[in-house]
C-alpha positions in Angstrom: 0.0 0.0 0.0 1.5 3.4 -1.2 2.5 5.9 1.6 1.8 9.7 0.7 3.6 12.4 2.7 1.7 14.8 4.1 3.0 17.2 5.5 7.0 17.1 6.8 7.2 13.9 8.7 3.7 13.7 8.6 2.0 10.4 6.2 -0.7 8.7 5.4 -2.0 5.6 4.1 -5.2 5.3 2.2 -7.9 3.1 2.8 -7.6 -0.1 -0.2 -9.9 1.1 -2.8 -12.5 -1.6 -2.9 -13.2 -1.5 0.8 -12.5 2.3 1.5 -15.9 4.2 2.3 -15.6 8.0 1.0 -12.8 10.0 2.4 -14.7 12.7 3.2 -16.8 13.0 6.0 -19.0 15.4 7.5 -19.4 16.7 11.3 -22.6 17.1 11.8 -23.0 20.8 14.1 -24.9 20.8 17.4 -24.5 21.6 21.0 -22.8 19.1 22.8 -21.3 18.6 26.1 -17.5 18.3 26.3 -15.6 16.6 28.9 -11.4 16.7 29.2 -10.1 13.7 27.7 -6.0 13.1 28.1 -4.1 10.3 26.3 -0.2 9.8 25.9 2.7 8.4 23.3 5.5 6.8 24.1 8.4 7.5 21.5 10.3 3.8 21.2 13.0 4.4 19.2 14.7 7.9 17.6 13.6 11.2 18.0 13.4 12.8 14.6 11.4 16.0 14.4 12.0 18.7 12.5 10.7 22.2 13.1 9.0 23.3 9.9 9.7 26.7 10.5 13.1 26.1 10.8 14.0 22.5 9.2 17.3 22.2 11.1 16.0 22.3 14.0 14.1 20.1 16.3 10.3 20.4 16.9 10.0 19.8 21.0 7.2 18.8 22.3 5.5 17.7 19.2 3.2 20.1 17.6 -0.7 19.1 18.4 -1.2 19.3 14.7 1.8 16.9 14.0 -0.2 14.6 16.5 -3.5 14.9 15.1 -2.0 14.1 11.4 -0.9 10.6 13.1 -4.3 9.9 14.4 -5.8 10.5 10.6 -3.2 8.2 9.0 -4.0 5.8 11.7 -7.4 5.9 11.5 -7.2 5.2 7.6 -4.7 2.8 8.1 -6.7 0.8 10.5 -9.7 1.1 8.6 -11.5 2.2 11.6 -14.5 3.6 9.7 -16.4 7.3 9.6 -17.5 7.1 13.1 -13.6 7.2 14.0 -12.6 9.9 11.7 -15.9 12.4 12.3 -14.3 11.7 16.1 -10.7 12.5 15.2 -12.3 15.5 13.4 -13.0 16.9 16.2 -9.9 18.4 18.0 -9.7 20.5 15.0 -9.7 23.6 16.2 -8.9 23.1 19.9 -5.2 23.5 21.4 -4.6 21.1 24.0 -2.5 21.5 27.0 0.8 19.3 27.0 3.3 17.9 28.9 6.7 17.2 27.9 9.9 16.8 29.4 13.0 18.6 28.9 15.0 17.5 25.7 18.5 17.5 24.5 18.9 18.0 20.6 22.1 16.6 18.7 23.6 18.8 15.8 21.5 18.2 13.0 22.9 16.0 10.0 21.7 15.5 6.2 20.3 13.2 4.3 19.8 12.7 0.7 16.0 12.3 0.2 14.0 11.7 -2.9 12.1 13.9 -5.0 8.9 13.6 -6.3 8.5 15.8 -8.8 12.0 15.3 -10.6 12.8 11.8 -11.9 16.5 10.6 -10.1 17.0 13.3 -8.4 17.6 13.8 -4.5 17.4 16.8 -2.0 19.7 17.2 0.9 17.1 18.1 4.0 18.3 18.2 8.3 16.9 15.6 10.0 17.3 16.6 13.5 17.4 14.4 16.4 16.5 15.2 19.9 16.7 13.3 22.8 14.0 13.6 25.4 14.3 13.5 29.3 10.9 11.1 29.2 9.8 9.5 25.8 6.3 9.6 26.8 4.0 12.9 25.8 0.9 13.2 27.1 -1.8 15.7 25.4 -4.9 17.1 27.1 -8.1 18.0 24.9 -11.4 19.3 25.5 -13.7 17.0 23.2 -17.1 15.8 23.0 -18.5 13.3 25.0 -19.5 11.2 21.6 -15.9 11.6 20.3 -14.1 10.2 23.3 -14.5 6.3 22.4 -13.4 6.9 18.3 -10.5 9.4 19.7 -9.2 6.6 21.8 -9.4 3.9 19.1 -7.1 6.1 16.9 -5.2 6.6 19.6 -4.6 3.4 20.5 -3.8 2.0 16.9 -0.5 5.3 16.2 2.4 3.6 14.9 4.7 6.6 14.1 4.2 10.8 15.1 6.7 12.5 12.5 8.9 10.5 10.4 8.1 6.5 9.8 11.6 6.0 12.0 9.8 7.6 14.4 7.7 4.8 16.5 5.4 5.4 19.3 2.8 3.1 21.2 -0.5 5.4 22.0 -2.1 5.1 25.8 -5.3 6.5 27.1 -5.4 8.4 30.6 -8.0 6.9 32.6 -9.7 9.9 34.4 -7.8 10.7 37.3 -4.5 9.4 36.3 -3.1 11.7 33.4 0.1 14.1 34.5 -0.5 18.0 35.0 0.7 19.7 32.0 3.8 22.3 31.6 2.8 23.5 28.3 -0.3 25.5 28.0 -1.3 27.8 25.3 -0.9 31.0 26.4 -0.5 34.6 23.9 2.3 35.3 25.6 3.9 32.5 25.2 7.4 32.2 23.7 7.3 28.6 21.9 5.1 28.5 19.2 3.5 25.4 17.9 1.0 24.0 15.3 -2.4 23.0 16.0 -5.1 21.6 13.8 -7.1 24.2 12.7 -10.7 23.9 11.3 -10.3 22.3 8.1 -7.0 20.7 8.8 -8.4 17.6 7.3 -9.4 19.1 4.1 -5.9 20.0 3.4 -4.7 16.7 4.0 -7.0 15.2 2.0 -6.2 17.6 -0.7 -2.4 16.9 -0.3 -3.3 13.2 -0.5 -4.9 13.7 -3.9 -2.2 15.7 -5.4 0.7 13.5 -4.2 2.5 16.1 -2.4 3.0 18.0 1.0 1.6 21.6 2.0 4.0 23.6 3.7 3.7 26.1 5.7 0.2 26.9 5.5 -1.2 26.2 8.8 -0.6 28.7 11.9 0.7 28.6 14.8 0.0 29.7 18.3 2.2 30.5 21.4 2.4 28.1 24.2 3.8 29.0 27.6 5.6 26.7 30.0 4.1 26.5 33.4 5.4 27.7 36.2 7.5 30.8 34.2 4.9 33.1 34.6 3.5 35.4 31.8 6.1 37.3 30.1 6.7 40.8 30.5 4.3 42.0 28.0 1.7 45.2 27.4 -0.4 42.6 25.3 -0.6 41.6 21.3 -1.9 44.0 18.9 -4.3 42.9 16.9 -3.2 39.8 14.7 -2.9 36.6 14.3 -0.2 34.3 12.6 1.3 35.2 9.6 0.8 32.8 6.6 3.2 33.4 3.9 4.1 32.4 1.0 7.3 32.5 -1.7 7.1 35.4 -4.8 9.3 35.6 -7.7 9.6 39.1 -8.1 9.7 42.9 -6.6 11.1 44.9 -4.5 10.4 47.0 -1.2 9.1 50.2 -3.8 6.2 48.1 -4.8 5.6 46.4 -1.3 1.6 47.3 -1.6 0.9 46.8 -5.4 2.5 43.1 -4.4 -0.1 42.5 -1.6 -2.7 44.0 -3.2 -2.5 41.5 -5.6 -2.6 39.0 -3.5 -5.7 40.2 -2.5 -7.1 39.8 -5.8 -6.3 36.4 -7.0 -7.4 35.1 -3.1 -10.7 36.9 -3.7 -11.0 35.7 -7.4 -10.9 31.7 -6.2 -13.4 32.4 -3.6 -15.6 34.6 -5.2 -18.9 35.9 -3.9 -18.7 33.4 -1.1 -15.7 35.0 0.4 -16.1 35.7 4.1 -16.3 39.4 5.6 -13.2 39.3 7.3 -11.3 38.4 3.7 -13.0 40.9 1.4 -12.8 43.6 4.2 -16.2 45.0 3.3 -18.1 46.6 5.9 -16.0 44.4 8.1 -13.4 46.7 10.4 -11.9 43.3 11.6 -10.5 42.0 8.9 -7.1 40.5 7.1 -4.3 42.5 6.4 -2.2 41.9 3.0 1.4 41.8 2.9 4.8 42.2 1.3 7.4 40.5 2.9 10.8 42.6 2.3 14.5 41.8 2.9 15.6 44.6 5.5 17.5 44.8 8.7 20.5 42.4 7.8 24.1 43.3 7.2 23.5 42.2 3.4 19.8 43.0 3.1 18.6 44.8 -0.5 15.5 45.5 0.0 13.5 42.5 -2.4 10.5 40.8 -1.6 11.1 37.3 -0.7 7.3 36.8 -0.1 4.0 37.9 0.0 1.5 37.0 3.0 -1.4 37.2 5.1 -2.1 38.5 8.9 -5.3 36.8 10.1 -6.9 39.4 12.7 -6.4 37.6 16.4 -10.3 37.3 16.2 -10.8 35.1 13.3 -13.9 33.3 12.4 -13.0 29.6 11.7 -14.8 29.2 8.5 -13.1 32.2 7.1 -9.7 30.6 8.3 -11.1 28.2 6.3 -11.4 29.5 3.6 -8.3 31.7 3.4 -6.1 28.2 3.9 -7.9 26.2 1.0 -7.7 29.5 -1.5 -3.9 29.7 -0.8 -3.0 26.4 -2.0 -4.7 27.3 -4.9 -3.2 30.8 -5.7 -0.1 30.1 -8.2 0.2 33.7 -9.1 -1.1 37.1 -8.2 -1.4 40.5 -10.4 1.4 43.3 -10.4 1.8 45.8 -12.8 1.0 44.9 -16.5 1.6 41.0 -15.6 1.8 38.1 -13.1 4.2 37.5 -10.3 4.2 33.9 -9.7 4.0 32.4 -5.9 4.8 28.9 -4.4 4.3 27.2 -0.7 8.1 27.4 0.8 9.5 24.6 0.9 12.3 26.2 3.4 11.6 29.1 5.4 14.3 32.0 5.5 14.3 34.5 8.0 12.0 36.8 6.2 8.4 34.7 5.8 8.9 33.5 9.6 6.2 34.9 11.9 8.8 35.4 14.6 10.6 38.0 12.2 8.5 40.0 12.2 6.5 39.4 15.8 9.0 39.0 18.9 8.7 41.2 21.7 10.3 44.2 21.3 10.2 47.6 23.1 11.6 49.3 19.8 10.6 49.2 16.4 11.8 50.4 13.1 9.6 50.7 10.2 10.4 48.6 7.2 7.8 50.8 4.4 6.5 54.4 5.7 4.3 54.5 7.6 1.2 56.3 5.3 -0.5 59.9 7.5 -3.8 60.4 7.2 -3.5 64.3 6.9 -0.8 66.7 6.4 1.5 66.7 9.6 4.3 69.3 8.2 6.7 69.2 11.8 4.8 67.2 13.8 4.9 63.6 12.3 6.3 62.3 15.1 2.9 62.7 16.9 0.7 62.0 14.4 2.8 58.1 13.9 2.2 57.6 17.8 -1.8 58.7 17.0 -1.5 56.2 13.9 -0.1 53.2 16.0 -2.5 53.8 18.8 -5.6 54.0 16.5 -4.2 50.5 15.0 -4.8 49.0 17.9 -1.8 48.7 20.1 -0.4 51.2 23.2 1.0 54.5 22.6 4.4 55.0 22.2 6.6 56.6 24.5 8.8 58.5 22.0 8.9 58.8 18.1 11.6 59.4 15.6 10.0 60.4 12.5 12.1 60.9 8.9 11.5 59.8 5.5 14.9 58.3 5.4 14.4 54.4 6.6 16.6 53.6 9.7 16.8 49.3 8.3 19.0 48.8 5.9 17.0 47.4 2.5 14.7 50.0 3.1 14.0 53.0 0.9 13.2 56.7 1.1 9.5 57.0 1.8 8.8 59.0 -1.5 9.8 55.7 -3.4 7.7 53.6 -1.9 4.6 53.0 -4.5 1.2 53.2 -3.0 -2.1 51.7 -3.8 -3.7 55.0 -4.3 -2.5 58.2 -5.5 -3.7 60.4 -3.0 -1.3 62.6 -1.8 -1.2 61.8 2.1 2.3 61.9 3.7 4.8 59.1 4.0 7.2 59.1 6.7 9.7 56.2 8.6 9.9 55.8 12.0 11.9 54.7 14.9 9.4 54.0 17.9 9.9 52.7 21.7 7.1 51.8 24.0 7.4 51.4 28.0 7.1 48.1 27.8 8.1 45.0 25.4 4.9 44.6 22.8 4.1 41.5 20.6 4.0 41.9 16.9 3.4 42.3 13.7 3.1 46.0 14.3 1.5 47.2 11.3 0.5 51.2 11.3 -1.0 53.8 9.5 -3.9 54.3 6.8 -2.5 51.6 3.8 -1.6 48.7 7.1 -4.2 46.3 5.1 -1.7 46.6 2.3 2.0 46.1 3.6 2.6 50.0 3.9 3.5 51.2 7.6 5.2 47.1 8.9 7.5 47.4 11.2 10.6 44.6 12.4 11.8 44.5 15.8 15.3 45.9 17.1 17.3 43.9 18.7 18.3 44.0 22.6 21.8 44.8 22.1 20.8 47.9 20.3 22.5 51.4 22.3 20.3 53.8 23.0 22.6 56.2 21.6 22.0 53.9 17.8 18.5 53.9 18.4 18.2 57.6 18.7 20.4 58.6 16.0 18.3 56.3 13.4 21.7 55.1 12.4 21.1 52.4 9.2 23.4 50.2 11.1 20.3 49.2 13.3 19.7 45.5 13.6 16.4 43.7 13.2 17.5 40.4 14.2 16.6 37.0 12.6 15.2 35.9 15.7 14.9 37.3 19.1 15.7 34.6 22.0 
C-alpha cells in the first residue's frame, strides 16, 4: 500500500480502494457537552522532528497538529470507519495543554532524500534528532462526549508521530491518572507550535490527492511553560499568525501593489462566497495583506522574498477556512502589466517567519513608511504615535520620525509606490514603547496593504543607535 507524505514527517496511508468508504466526512454541528479527555505516546526508538519553520532544528514537544495528522493516518490505516474519523475531526480547532519533558537535541545532519517531482533526483534536507528526558508525551483535549470512544481507538492503533523511524505506542489516561501539563497555550507564550485548525483535514485530503505535501500553510500559536509566569508584555496588537508564501519578483518600492495583488487572486478563487473578514467590506476586523521585504540584515537589499497574510487575532473559523484552502490554490497574483508567480516554501528563511516580524520588542523600526492620514508638516512624530495607537496597540513613548528608513534594505519614503495616489504623507519611523509589545506591528492608513510594517530591534541595540536612526540598526533573525 502506497505511503503519501503529508505534510514534513507527517504520512498517510489510504484506505484499499475496494473497501474504502468516502474519504470525506461530514461533522454534523450541534451543542454538545464536552468533557477533558488526556491520552499519551510513548516514543520507542529515535527522535526525529524537524521544526518546519526552521528545518534544522528540532520540533519539542510535538506540535498538536503533528499529533492529530498521526491519528488520521492511523485511522485510515486501521480502517477504523467514519464514526472514527468524524471523532478525530473533532480536535480540530482546539489547542490542548501538553506535557513534555525537557529534551536534548544533537547537531542536526543531512540526508539525501528523494524527490517527487523530478525523476532521479535527491534533496539534501536536516533531519534533526533530539533526545528527550521522558519518551512519553501526554496531550490534554477538551472533546465531546461522543468523540471520546473513536478518539481513543485512533489513539490506541499510532504507529509513528513524525517520520516512519519515528515509532510510538499510544495510551489512554483513565480519568484521574493523566500528569499535569507544563505547556499551555498561552498569547504570551514564547514557543510556538502548530495545532489543527478547522479544516486541517481538508488539506490533508487535498495533499493526498495531489501527491505532495503543504507547507507552511497552517498557523501557529504560542504556548507557555508552566510555572515561568507570563512574560513581560503590554499585550498583542491585533493579529494573528502570519501565513506566507514564496514570490518571484519585486522589491520594497512596490511592497503594496504586491499585496494588493494577493488580495485579488485570493478573492478571485473564492468569489462571492468569500467571508467578511477576507473581502474587508463593511467588516473593520478583517485580514491584512502583505509584502514581505528583505531589510535589517548586514546584506539586506530591500526585495521581496514573499508575500502574505495577517489573520486578525479574532478570526472566524470558517473564514480561516477558507483563506487556507484558497492559498493552495493561488499560483500567481497580479502586479503591474503581468503576473508574479507564488509557491508554498519549501524552506523558510528569516524573512516569511512569523517570529521576524513578531518578537517582543520595546523598539521598532519601520520597514515601508508609515502612510498619514493628513498633512502633519513638523509634527509627524505625533501623528505616527496617534497612527499606531488608533491600530490597535499602546501608545508609544517617544517617536523618531524621517523619511529616510533607519533598516538597511529599506528606501526613502517618496519611493515607496502606493495603492492609491492620493497625496497623504509618508514618513519612517523609529518607535519605543514602555514596555516590550508583541508583533506584527503594522500602522497607519495603507496597514491592510503592507505599507507602515515594522521589524523589531534587537536587545543589544545602544540607546545612543536607536536615537540617532543610524542604518546600522539590527532587526535580528530571531529574538531569544
Amino acid at each position: 500500500m502506497p505511503i503519501i507524505k503529508l505534510c514534513r514527517g507527517e504520512f498517510i496511508r489510504p484506505w484499499a480502494a475496494e473497501a474504502a468508504p468516502t474519504f470525506k466526512v461530514k461533522i454534523e454541528q450541534h451543542t454538545m457537552s464536552t468533557t477533558d479527555f488526556s491520552f499519551g505516546i510513548e516514543f520507542l526508538g529515535p527522535v526525529i522532528l524537524a521544526d518546519p519553520f526552521r528545518p534544522e532544528r528540532a520540533e519539542w514537544p510535538p506540535a498538536p497538529s503533528r499529533v492529530y495528522a498521526a491519528l488520521i493516518a492511523a485511522t485510515c490505516e486501521h480502517r477504523l470507519g467514519d464514526a472514527v474519523l468524524a471523532a478525530v475531526r473533532t480536535l480540530e480547532g482546539n489547542a490542548p495543554a501538553i506535557t513534555a519533558s525537557a529534551a536534548a537535541a544533537y547537531t542536526a545532519h543531512q540526508i539525501a532524500v528523494r524527490t517527487a517531482h523530478r525523476f532521479n533526483f535527491s534533496l539534501l534536507m536536516p533531519e534533526p534528532e533530539i533526545s528527550p528526558a521522558s519518551p512519553v508525551v501526554a496531550y490534554h483535549w477538551r472533546v465531546p462526549e461522543t468523540a471520546v470512544d473513536g478518539i481513543a481507538q485512533a489513539v490506541r492503533c499510532l504507529s509513528h508521530v513524525g517520520r516512519g523511524e519515528s515509532l510510538v505506542l499510544g495510551h489512554v489516561y483513565l480519568p484521574g491518572t493523566a500528569p499535569a501539563p507544563n505547556w499551555v497555550p498561552d498569547r504570551q507564550g514564547s514557543l510556538r507550535l502548530r495545532v489543527p485548525t478547522p479544516g486541517r483535514f481538508e488539506v490533508l485530503e487535498r495533499d493526498y490527492q495531489r501527491g505532495r505535501a503543504t507547507v507552511l500553510v497552517e498557523p501557529a500559536i504560542p504556548y507557555r511553560r508552566v510555572g515561568d509566569g507570563p512574560e513581560t508584555s503590554v499585550g498583542h496588537g491585533p493579529w494573528g499568525e502570519l501565513i506566507a508564501l514564496r514570490v518571484d519578483r519585486g522589491d520594497i518600492r512596490s511592497a503594496a501593489l504586491l499585496a494588493n495583488g494577493l488580495r485579488t487572486a485570493v478573492l478571485s478563487i473564492l468569489g462571492d462566497g468569500a467571508h467578511p473578514q477576507i473581502h474587508g467590506h463593511e467588516c473593520r476586523d478583517h485580514v491584512a495583506w502583505l509584502a514581505l521585504p528583505n531589510v535589517g540584515g548586514l546584506h539586506s537589499d530591500g526585495r521581496i522574498l514573499g508575500v502574505g497574510v495577517l489573520p486578525p487575532s479574532h478570526f472566524d473559523p470558517e473564514a480561516g477556512r477558507q483563506l487556507r484552502l484558497a492559498l493552495l490554490k493561488v499560483r500567481e497574483i497580479p502586479f503591474r502589466s503581468g503576473f508574479a508567480q507564488v509557491s508554498l516554501p519549501t524552506q523558510t528563511v528569516a524573512t516569511l517567519r512569523h517570529s521576524t516580524w513578531a518578537q517582543p520588542s520595546k523598539r521598532w523600526a519601520s520597514a515601508t513608511p508609515v502612510v498619514l492620514e493628513h498633512k502633519v508638516g513638523a509634527d509627524a512624530s505625533r501623528a505616527i504615535a496617534q497612527a499606531i495607537q488608533r491600530s490597535g496597540y499602546p501608545r508609544p513613548v517617544k517617536v523618531w520620525a524621517n523619511v529616510v528608513p533607519s533598516l538597511l534594505g529599506a528606501v526613502h519614503a517618496a519611493e515607496t509606490a502606493s495603492r492609491k495616489q492620493n497625496g497623504l504623507p509618508r514618513r519612517h519611523a523609529l518607535v519605543e514603547f514602555a514596555e516590550p509589545i508583541h508583533g506584527p506591528l503594522l500602522a497607519g492608513g495603507e496597514r491592510y496593504f503592507g505599507l507602515g510594517l515594522f521589524r523589531p530591534i534587537a536587545r543589544t541595540t545602544s540607546d545612543a543607535e536607536f536615537a540617532g536612526g543610524s542604518r546600522s540598526l539590527e532587526a535580528p533573525e530571531l529574538l531569544e
